[in-house]
N, CA, C and O atoms as CSV, one atom per row, in Angstrom:
chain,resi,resn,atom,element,x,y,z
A,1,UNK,N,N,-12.824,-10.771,-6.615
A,1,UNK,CA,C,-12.194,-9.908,-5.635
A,1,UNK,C,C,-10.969,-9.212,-6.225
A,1,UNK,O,O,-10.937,-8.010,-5.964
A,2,UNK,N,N,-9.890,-9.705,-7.004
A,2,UNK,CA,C,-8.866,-9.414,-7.304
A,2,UNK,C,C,-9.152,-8.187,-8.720
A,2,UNK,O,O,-8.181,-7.571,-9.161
A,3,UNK,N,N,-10.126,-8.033,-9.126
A,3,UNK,CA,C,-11.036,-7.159,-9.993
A,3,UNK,C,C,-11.186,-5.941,-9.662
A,3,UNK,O,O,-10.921,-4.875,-10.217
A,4,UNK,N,N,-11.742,-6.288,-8.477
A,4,UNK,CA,C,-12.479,-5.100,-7.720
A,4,UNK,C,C,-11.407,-3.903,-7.057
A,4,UNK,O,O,-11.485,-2.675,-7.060
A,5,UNK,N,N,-10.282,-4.933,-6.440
A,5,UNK,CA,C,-9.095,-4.625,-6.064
A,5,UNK,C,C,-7.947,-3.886,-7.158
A,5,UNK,O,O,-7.485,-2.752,-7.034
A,6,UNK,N,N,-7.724,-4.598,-7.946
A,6,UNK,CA,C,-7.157,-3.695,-9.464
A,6,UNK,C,C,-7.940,-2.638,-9.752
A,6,UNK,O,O,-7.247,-1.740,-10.230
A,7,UNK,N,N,-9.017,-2.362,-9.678
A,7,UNK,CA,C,-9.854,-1.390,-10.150
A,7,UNK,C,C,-9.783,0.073,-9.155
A,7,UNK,O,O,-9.815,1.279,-9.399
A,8,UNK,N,N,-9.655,-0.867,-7.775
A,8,UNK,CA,C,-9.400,0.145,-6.970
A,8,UNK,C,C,-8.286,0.596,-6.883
A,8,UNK,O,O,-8.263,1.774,-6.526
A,9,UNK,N,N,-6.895,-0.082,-7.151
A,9,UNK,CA,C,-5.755,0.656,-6.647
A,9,UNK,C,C,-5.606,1.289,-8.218
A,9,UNK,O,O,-4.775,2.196,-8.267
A,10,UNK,N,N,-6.245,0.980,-9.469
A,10,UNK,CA,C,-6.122,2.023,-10.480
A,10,UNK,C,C,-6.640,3.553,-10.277
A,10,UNK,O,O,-6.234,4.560,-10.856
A,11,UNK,N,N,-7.576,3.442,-9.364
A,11,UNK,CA,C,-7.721,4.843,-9.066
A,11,UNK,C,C,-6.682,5.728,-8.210
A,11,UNK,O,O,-6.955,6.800,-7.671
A,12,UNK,N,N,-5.105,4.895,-8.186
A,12,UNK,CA,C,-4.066,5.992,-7.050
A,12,UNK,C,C,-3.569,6.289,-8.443
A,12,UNK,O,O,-4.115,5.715,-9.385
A,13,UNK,N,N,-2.311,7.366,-8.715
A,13,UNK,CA,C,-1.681,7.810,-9.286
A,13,UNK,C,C,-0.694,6.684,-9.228
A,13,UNK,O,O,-0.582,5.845,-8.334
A,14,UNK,N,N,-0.026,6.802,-10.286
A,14,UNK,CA,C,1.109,5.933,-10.192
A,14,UNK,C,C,2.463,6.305,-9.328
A,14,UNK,O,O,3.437,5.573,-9.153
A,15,UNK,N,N,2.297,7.381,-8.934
A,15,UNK,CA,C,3.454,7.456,-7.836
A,15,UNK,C,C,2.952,7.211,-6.860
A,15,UNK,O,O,3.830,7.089,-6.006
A,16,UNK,N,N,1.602,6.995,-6.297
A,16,UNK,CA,C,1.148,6.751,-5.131
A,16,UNK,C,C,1.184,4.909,-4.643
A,16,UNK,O,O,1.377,4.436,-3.523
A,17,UNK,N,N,0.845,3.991,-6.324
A,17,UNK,CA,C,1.025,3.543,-6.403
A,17,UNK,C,C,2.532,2.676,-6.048
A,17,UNK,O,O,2.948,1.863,-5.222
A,18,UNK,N,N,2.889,3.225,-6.921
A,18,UNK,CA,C,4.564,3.157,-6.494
A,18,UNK,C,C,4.992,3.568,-5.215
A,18,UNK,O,O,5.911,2.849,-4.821
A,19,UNK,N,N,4.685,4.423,-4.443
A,19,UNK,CA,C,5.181,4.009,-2.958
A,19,UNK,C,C,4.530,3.571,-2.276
A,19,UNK,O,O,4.799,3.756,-1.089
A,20,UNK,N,N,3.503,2.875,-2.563
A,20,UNK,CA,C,2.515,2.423,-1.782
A,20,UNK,C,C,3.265,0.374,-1.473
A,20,UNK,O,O,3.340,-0.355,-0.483
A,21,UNK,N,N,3.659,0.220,-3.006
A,21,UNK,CA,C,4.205,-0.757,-3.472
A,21,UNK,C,C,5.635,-1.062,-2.180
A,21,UNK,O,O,5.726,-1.953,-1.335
A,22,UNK,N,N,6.655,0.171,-2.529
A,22,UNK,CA,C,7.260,0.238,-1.962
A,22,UNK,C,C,7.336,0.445,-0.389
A,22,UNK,O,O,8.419,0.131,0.104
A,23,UNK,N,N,6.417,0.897,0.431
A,23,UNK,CA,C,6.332,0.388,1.924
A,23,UNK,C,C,5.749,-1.272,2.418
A,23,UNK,O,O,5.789,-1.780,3.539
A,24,UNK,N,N,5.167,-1.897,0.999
A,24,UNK,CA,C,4.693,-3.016,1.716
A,24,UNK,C,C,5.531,-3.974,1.260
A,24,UNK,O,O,5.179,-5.062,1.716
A,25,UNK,N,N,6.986,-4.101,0.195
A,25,UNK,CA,C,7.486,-4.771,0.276
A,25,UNK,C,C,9.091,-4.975,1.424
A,25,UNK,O,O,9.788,-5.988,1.482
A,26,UNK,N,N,9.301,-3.676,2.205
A,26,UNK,CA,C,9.684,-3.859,2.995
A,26,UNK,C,C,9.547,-4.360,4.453
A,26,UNK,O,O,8.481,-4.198,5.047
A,27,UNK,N,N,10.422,-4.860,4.941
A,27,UNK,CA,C,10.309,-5.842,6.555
A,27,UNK,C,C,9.344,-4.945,7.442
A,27,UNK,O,O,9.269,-3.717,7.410
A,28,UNK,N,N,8.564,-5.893,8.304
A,28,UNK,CA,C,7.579,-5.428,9.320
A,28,UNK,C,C,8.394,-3.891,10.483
A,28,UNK,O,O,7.780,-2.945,10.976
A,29,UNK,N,N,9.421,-4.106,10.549
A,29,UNK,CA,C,10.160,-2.764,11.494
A,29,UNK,C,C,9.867,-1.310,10.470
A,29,UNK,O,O,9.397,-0.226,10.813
A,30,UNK,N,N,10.343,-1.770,9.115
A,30,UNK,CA,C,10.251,-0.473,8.517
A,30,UNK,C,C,8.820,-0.214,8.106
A,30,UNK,O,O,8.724,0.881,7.552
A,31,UNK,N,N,7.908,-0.739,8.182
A,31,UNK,CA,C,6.330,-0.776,7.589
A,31,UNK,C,C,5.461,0.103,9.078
A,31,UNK,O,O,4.756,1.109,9.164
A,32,UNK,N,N,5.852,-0.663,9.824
A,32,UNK,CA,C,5.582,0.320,10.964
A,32,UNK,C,C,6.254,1.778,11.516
A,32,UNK,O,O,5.798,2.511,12.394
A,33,UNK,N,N,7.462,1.951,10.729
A,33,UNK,CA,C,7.929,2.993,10.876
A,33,UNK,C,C,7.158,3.918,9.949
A,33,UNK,O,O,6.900,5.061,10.327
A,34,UNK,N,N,6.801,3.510,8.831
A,34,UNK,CA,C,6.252,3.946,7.932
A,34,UNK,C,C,4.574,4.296,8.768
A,34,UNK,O,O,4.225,5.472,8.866
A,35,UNK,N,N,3.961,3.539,9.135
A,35,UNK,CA,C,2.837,3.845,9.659
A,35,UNK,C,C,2.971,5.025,10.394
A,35,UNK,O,O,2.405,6.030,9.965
A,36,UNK,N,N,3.699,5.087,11.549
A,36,UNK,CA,C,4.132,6.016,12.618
A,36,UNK,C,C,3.855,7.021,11.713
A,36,UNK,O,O,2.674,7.335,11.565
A,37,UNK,N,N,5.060,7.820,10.820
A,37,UNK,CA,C,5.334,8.741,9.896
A,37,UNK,C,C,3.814,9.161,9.007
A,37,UNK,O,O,3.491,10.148,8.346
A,38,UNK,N,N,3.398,8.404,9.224
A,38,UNK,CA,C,1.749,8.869,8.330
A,38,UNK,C,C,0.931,9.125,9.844
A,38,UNK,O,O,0.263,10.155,9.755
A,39,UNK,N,N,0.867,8.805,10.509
A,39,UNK,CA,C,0.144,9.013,12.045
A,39,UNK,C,C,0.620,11.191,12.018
A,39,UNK,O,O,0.054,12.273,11.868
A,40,UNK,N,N,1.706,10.732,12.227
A,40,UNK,CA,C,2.061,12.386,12.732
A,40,UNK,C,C,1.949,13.361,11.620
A,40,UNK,O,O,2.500,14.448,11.791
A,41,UNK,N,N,1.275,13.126,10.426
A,41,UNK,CA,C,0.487,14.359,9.453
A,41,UNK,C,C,-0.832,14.513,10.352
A,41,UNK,O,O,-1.188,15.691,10.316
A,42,UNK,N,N,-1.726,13.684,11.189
A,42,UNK,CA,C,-2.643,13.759,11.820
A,42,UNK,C,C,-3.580,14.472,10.882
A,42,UNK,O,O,-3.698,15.658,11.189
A,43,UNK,N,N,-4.299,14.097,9.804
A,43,UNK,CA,C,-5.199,14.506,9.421
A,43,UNK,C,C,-6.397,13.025,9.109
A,43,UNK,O,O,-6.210,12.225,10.026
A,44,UNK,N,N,-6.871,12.797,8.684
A,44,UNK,CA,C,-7.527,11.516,8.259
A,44,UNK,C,C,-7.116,10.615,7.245
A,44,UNK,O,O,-7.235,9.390,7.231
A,45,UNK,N,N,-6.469,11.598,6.141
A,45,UNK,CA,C,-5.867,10.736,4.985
A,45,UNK,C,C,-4.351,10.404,5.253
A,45,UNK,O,O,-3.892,9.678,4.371
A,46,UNK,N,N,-3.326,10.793,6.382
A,46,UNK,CA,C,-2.401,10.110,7.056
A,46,UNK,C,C,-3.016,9.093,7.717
A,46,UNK,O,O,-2.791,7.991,7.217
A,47,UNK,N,N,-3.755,9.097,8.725
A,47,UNK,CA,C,-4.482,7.779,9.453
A,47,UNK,C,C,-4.484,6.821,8.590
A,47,UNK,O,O,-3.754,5.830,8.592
A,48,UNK,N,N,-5.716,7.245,7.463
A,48,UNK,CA,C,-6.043,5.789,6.534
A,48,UNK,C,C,-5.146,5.493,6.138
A,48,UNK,O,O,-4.913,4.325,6.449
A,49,UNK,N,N,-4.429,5.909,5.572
A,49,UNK,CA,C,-3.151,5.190,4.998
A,49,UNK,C,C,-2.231,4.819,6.124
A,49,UNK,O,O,-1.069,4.825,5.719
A,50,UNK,N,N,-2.291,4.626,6.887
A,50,UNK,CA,C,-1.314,4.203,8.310
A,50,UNK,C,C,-2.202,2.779,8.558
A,50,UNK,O,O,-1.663,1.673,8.520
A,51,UNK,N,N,-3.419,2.948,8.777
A,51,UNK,CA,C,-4.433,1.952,9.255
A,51,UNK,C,C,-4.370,0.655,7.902
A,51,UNK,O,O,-4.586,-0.544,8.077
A,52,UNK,N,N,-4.144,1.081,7.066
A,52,UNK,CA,C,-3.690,0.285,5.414
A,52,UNK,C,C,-2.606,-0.181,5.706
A,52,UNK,O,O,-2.691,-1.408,5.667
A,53,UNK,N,N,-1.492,0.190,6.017
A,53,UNK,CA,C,-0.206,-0.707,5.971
A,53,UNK,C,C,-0.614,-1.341,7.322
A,53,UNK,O,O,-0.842,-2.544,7.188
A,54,UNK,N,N,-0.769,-0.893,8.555
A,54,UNK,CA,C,-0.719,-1.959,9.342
A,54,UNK,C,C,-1.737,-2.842,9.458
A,54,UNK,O,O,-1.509,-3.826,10.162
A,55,UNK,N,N,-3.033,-2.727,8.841
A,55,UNK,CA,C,-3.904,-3.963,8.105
A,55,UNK,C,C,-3.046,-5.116,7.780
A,55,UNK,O,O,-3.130,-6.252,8.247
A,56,UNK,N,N,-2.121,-4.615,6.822
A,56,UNK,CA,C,-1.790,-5.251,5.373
A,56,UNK,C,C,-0.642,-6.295,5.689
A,56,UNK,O,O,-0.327,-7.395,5.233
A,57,UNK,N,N,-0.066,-5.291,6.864
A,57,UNK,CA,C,0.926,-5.648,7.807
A,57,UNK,C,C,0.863,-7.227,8.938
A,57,UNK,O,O,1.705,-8.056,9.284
A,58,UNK,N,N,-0.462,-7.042,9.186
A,58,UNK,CA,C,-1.235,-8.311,9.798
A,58,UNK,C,C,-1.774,-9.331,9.048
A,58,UNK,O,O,-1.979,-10.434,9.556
A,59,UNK,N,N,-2.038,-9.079,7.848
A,59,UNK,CA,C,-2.230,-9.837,6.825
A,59,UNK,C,C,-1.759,-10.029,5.930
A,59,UNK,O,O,-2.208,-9.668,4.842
A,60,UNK,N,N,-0.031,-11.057,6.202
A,60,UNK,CA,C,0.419,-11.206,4.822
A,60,UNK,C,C,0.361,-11.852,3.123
A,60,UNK,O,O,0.981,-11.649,2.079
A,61,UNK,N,N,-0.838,-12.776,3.608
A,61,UNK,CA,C,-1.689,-12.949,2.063
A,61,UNK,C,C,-1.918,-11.932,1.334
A,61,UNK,O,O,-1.560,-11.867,0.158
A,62,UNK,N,N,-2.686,-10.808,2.090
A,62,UNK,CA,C,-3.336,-9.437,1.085
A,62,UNK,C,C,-2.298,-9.048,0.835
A,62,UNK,O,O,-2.282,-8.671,-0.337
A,63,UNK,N,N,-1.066,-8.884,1.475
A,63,UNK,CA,C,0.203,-7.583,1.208
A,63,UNK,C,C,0.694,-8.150,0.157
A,63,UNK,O,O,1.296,-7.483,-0.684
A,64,UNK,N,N,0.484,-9.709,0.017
A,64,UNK,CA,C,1.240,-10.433,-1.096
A,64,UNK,C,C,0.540,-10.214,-2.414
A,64,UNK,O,O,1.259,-9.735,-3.291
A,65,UNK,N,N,-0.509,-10.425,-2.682
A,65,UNK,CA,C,-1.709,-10.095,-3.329
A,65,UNK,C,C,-1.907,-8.791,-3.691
A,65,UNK,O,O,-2.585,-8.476,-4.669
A,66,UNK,N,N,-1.157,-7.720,-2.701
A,66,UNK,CA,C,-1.686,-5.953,-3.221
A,66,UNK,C,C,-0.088,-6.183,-4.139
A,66,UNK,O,O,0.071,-6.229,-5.359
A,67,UNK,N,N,0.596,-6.259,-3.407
A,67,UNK,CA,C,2.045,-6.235,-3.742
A,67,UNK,C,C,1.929,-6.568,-5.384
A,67,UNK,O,O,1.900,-5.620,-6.169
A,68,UNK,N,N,1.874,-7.768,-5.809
A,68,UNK,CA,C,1.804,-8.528,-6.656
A,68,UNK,C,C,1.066,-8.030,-7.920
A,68,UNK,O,O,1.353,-8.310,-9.083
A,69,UNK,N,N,-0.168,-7.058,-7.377
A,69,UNK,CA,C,-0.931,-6.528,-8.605
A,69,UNK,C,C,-0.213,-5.341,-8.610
A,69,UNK,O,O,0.405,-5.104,-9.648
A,70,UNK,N,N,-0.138,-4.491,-7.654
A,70,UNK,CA,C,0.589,-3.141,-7.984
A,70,UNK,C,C,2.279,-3.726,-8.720
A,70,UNK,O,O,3.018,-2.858,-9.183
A,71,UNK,N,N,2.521,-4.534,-8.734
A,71,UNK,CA,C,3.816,-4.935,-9.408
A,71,UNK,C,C,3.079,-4.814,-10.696
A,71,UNK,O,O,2.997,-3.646,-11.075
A,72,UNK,N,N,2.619,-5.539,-11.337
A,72,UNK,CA,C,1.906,-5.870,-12.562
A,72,UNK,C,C,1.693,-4.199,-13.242
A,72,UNK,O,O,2.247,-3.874,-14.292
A,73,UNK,N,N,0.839,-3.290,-12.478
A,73,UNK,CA,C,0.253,-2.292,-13.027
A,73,UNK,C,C,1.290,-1.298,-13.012
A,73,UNK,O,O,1.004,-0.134,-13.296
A,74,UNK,N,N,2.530,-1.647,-12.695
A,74,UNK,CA,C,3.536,-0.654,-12.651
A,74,UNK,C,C,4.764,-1.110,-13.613
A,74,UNK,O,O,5.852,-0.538,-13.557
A,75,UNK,N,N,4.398,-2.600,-14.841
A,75,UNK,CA,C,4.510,-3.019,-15.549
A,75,UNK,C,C,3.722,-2.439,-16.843
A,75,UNK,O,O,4.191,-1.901,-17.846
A,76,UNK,N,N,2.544,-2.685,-16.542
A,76,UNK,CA,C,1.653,-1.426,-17.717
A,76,UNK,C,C,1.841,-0.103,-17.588
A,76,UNK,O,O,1.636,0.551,-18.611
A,77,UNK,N,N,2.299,0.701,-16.254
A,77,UNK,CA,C,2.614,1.953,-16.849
A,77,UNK,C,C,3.565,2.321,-17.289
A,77,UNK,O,O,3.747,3.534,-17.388
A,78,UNK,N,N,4.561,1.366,-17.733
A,78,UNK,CA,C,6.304,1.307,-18.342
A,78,UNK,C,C,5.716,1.626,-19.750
A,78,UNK,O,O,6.465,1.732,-20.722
């Protein structure tokens, strides 16, 4: 699983990466603020990515786990 998952978040850019990193290591108030703020682009690729943090948001194993590899791969792109 954790394969499949690296493989997939290698396909964001590394700045996407990188703030992607950065909304899920902040507290549940600002993660949902963050969701909100992707809601009101209202197109589909604001949604999904809104519907992703507050997934991720409900599940803090995975956030720990996305967190943790996007840390790593933002170690290899140094």
């Amino acid at each position: 699983m954790t394969d499949e998952l690296r493989s997939l978040l290698e396909t964001l850019d590394p700045n996407a990466r990188r703030a992607l990193r950065q909304a899920l290591v902040r507290d549940q108030p600002d993660r949902d603020a963050i969701a909100s703020d992707l809601l009101r682009f209202r197109d589909q690729a604001g949604d999904d990515w809104a519907d992703i943090v507050d997934l991720l948001t409900l599940n803090p194993d995975a956030r720990r786990q996305i967190v943790r590899l996007l840390s790593e791969m933002s170690v290899e792109d140094s």
